[in-house]
C-alpha positions in Angstrom: 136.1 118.5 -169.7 137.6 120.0 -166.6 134.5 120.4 -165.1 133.6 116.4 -165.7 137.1 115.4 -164.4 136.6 117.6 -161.4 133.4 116.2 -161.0 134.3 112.7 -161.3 136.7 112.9 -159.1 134.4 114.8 -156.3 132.2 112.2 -156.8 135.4 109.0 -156.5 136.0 110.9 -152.9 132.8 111.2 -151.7 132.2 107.3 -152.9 135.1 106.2 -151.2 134.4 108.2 -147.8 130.7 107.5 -147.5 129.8 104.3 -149.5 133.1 102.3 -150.1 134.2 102.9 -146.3 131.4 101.4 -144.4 130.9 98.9 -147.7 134.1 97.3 -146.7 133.5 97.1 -143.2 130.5 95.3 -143.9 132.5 93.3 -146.2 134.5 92.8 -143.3 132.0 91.6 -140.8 130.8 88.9 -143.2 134.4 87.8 -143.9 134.8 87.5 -139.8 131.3 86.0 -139.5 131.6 83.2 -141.9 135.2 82.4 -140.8 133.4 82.1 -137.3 130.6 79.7 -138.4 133.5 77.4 -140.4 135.4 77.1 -136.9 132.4 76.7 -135.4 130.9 73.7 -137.7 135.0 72.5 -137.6 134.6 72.1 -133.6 131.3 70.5 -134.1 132.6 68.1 -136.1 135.6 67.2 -134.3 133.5 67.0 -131.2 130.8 64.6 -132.9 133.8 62.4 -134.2 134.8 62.0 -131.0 131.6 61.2 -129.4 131.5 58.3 -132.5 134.7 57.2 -131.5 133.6 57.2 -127.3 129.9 55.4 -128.5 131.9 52.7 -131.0 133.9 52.1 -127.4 131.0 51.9 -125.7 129.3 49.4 -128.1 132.6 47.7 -127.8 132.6 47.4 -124.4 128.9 46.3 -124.1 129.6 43.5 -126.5 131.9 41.7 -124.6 130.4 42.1 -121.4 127.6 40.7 -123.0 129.7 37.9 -124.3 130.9 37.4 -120.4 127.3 36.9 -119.3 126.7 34.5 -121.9 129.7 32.4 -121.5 129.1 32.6 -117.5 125.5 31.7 -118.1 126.9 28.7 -120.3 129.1 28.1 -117.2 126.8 27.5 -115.0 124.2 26.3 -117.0 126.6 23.3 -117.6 127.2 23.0 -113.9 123.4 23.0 -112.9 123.2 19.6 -115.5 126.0 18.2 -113.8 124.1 18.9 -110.3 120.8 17.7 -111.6 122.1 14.5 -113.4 124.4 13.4 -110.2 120.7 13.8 -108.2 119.1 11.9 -110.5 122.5 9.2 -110.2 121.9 9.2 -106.3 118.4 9.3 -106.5 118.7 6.0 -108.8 121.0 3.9 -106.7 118.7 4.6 -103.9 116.0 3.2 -105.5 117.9 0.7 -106.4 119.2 -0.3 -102.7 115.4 0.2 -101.4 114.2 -1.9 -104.2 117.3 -4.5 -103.1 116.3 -4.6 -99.5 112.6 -4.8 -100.0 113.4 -8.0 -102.1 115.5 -9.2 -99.0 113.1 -9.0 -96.9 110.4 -10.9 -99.2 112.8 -13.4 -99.2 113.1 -13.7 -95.9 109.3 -13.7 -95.5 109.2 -16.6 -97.6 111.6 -18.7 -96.4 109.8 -17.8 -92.8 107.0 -19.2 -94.5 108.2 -22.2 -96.4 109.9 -23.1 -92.9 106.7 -22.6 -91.2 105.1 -24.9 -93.8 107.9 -27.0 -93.8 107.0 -27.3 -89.4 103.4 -28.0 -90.0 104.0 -30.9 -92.8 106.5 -32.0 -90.2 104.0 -32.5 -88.0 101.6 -33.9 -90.2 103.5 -36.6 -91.0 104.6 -37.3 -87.6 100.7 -37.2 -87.1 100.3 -39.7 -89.9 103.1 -42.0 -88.4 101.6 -42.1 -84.3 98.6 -42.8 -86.3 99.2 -45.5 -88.0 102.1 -48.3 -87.3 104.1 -48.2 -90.1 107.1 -50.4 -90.6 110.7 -49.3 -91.8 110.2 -49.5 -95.5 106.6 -47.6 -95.4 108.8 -44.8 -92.7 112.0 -44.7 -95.2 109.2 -43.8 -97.9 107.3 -41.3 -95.9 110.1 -39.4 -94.9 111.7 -39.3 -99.2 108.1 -38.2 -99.5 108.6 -35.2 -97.4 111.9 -34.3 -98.2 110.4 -34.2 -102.3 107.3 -32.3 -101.4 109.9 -29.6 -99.6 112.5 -29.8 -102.3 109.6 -28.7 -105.1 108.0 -26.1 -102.5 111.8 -24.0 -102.2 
């Protein structure tokens, strides 16, 4: 029994100096190594929270400008109607004022021609009169004859 406890206990030092010794340092090692990689994957995802918090900003930020350029584009889409519909005004009344004066000067060319008419009848009847003698009745009646035929001409 001496010999077994002896032996046991030759055997617990030699274990302990030569397998439990490095054993633990590799032990060790892991321990270190994995409490590396946690620090490592906690960095990482700090880091990617952050760059979700930067690219939410950023989204943000694109949003609104994007809002901007619509609104500016309403802006001056509004403006450009304005513009357009204040030519088409202008462009209207000047019509209208050509249209206006052309119908002036139609008028005028017609009353040049009814008093051009108006000359020649004039001297048709003062034709008609050297012509023939007429007396003061026949006269009074050629010339309310003339005056009628010039009222329903106008």
């Amino acid at each position: 029994m001496f010999f077994a406890l002896a032996s046991f206990l030759i055997l617990l030092y030699l274990l302990k100096r030569f397998a439990w010794g490095p054993l633990m340092n590799k032990m060790e090692e892991r321990e270190n190594h994995i409490a590396n990689e946690i620090d490592t994957a906690e960095k990482n995802r700090i880091d990617a929270e952050k760059a979700s918090t930067e690219a939410n900003e950023q989204l943000k930020a694109t949003r609104q400008e994007a809002m901007t350029i619509i609104e500016e584009a309403k802006k001056a889409g509004q403006q450009q109607e304005k513009t357009i519909i204040e030519a088409a005004h202008e462009a209207a009344a000047r019509m209208k004022k050509s249209a206006e004066e052309d119908i002036a000067r139609e008028k005028e060319k017609a009353i040049e021609a009814l008093q051009a008419q108006v000359a020649t009848l004039s001297v048709q009847i003062a034709t008609k009169v050297i012509e023939k003698e007429i007396n003061a009745q026949d006269q009074e009646q050629l010339i309310n004859d003339y005056i009628k035929q010039v009222g329903e001409e106008r």
